[in-house]
N, C-alpha and C positions, 0 to 999 in steps of 0.2 A: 454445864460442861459435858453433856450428855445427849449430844445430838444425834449421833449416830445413834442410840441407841430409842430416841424418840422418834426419828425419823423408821423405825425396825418396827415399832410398834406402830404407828401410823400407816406402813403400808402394809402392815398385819392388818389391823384394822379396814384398809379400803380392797384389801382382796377377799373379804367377809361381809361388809358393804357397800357394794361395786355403784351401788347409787347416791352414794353421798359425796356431795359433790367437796363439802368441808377439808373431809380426810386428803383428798389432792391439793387443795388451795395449800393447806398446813406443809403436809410433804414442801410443796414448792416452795412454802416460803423460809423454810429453815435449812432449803440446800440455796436458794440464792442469798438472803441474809445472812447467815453463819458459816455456810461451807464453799461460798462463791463459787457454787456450782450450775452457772448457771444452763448451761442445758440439759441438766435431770432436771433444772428449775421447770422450765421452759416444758419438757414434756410432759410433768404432773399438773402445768397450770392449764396445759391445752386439753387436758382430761378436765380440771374442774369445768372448763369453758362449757365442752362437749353436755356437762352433764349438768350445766348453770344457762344454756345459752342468754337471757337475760340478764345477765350482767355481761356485756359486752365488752367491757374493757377488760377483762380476762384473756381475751384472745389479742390484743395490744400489746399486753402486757408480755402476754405467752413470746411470742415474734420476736419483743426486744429481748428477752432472755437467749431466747437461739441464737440472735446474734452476738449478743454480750459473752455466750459459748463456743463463737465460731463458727456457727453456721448459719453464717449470712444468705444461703440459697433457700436453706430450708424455712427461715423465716420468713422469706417471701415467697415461697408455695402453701406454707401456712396461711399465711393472709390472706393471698389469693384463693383460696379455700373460703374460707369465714367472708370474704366482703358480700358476693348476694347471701349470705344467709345473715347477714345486719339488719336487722328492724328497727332501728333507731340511726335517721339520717344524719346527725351530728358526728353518730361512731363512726357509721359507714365512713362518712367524709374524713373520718380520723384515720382510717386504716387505711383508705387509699393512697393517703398521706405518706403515712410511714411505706407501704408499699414501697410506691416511687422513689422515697430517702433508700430504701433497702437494692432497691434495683440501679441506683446511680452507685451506690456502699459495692454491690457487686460487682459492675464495670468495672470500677477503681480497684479494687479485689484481683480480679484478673489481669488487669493492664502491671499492679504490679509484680503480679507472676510472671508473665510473659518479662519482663525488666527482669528479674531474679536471673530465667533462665539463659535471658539474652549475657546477660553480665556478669552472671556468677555473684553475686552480691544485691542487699536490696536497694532501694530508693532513699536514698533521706529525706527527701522533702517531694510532695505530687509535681509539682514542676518539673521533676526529672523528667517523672514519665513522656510529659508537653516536649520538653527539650529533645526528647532521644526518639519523638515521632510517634510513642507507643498508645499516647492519646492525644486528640485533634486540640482538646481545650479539659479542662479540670470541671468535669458536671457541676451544674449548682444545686444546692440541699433544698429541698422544698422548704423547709423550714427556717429560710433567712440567713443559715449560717453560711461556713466553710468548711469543706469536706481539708483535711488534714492527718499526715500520719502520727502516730503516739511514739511513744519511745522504745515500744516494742514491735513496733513496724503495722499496726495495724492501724485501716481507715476508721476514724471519729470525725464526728463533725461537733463546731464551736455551739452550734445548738442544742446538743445533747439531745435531736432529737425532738425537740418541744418548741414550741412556740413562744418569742419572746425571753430564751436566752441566748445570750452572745457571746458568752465568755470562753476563751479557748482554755481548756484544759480537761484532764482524762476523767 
């Protein structure tokens, strides 16, 4: 029950060993697991990347935290970052991946802003936006699913993201 004050020593820690790439993974994983923070997650996990590049799915992982924190644009300038520097063609192919999941996530992002401001209130369901002109058709998730809003108005898709799940929910 001492996280914050782990996470105090840990970036004590990595501002003393600016090369260990540990001390950021750690940071990251105890603001998105414990403190569901995910984009302090997401900025200490794109430092482990930086400082790991060989474990490539750090920088995946990094992305989905940005967005899991709202910042669905920055996680795909993130990526878009990281994809030529991928050396293992299975990541690369993974990050283009999400990419494009991030860049349909962001149309849909915006189209329901434009709806907010047009209407003073948000969307219930992506078909409004279809219905009231604000998008031509509802993009499709690279990953099999359905792009869908949450209960707090924001875009998820029924795939979570991943390959081979279908199930809709947050």
């Amino acid at each position: 029950k001492m996280i914050p004050q782990v996470i105090e020593l840990l970036e004590y820690g990595f501002r003393h060993r600016t090369w260990d790439f540990r001390l950021p993974y750690f940071i990251s994983f105890n603001y998105a697991f414990f403190l569901k923070d995910y984009e302090r997650a997401g900025e200490y996990l794109a430092k482990a990347a930086e400082l790991k590049p060989d474990v490539e799915w750090y920088a995946t992982l990094a992305a989905r935290y940005f967005y899991e924190g709202g910042r669905t644009a920055l996680a795909l300038a993130y990526l878009k970052d990281m994809i030529p520097e991928a050396r293992n063609e299975a990541i690369r192919k993974r990050m283009i991946t999400r990419a494009a999941a991030f860049e349909k996530i962001l149309q849909i992002e915006k189209a329901v802003l434009a709806y907010t401001n047009r209407f003073q209130t948000k969307p219930k369901k992506l078909e409004d936006l279809v219905k009231n002109g604000i998008l031509t058709k509802i993009p499709e998730d690279p990953y099999g699913g359905s792009f869908y809003l949450d209960d707090e108005g924001r875009v998820r898709a029924t795939s979570k993201l991943a390959h081979g799940v279908a199930s809709r929910g947050t």
